[in-house]
N, C-alpha and C positions, 0 to 999 in steps of 0.2 A: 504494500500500500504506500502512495504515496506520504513524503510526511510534509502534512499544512502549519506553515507559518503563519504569521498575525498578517503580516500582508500579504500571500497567497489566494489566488482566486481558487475556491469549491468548485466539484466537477459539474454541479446546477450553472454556477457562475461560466463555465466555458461553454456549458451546452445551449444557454441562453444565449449569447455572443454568438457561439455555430449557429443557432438560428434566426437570427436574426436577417444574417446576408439573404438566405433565402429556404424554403422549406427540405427538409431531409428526410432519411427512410432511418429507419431502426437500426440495419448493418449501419448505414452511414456515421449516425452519431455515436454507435457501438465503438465504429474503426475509430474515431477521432479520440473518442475521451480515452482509448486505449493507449494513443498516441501519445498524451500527456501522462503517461506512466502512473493511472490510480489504479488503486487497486479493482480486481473483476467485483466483488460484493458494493463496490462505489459506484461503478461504471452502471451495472445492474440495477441497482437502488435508484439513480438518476433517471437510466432510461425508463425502468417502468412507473416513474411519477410522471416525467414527459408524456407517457403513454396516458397518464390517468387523467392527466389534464389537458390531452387534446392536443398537446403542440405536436408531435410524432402520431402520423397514423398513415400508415402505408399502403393502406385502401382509399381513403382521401387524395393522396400520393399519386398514387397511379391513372386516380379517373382523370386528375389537375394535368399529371404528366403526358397522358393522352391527347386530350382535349386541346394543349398548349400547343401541342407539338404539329398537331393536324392542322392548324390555326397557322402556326406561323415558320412552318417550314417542312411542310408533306416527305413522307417517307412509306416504306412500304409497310404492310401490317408483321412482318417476318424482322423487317428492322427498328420498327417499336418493341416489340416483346423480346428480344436479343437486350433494346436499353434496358427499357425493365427489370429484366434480368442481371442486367450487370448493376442495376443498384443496390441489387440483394433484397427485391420483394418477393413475397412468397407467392405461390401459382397460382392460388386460389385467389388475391387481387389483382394479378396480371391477366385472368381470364375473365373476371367482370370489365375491367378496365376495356379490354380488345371486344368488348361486348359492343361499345360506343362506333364501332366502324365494321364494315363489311365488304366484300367484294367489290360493290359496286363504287364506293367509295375508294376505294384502292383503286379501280382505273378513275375515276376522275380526278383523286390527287396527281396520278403519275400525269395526267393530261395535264394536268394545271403544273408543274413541273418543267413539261414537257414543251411547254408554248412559251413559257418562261426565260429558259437555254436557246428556244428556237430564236427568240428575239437576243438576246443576249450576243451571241454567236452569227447573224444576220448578214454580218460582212466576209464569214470564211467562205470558203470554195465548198461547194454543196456539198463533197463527200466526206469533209474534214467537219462539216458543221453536223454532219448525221451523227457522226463517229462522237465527236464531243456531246452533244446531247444524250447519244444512248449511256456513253458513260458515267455522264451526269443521273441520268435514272438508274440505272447498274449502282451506282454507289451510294444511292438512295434505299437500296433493298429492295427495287424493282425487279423482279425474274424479266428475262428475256420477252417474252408472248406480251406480258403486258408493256415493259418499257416499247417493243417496237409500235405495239400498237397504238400509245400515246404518240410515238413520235409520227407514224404515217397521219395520224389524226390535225396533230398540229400543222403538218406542214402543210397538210391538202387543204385546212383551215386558210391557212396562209393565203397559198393560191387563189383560192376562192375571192380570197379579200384584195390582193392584185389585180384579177380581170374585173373586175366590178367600178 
């Protein structure tokens, strides 16, 4: 355990502070206060008063983390629950959470992605702009089928808005 001096911050005291920047998962604030060398019975005691009082909840977590992420920077549904995952939530909130989106939604974020890069990239040479684009969804956790077929969608979108 760590040993507390008269001015020494308490492991509430640093967990407060970690939450403050912005909201955490259970592993999260588990790893931090570990960090700071308290003892596991402190680290424990913190988190589950955290938990009693609402500021950690890892089911609130995940739906915020969804919701945000679909909002302001689309990804595939295979590369949201991969994040999730690496926050250290557990399955049983990662699959309410992925409840929030569906297939169908998968291909119009990769479209909305997709129209995005196409503009972006507007000046390459048509084969080097496909190429970057599909990448761009490819590394968004787009599979193949859907990223090509946001990209054929954008572009013929495109065209369409040229001859007109």
């Amino acid at each position: 355990m760590k040993k507390q001096t008269a001015g020494s911050m308490s492991p509430m005291d640093y967990a407060m502070k970690y939450l403050a920047l912005k909201d955490r998962t259970v592993s999260e604030m588990q790893t931090y206060l570990d960090g700071k060398d308290f003892g596991e019975a402190d680290v424990d005691a913190t988190v589950e008063r955290l938990i009693e009082l609402r500021l950690l909840d890892d089911r609130r977590y995940a739906q915020r983390y969804v919701e945000t992420r679909l909002n302001t920077k689309p990804v595939s549904r295979r590369h949201l629950y991969e994040q999730l995952k690496s926050h250290g939530i557990e399955e049983q909130y990662i699959r309410e959470a992925m409840e929030q989106t569906d297939e169908d939604d998968e291909r119009e974020n990769a479209l909305s992605v997709a129209r995005k890069f196409a503009r972006q990239f507007k000046d390459l040479e048509p084969d080097k702009r496909r190429m970057r684009v599909m990448s761009r969804l490819q590394a968004r956790g787009y599979g193949y089928d859907t990223a090509r077929n946001a990209l054929e969608t954008a572009l013929s979108e495109e065209d369409e808005w040229s001859e007109s």
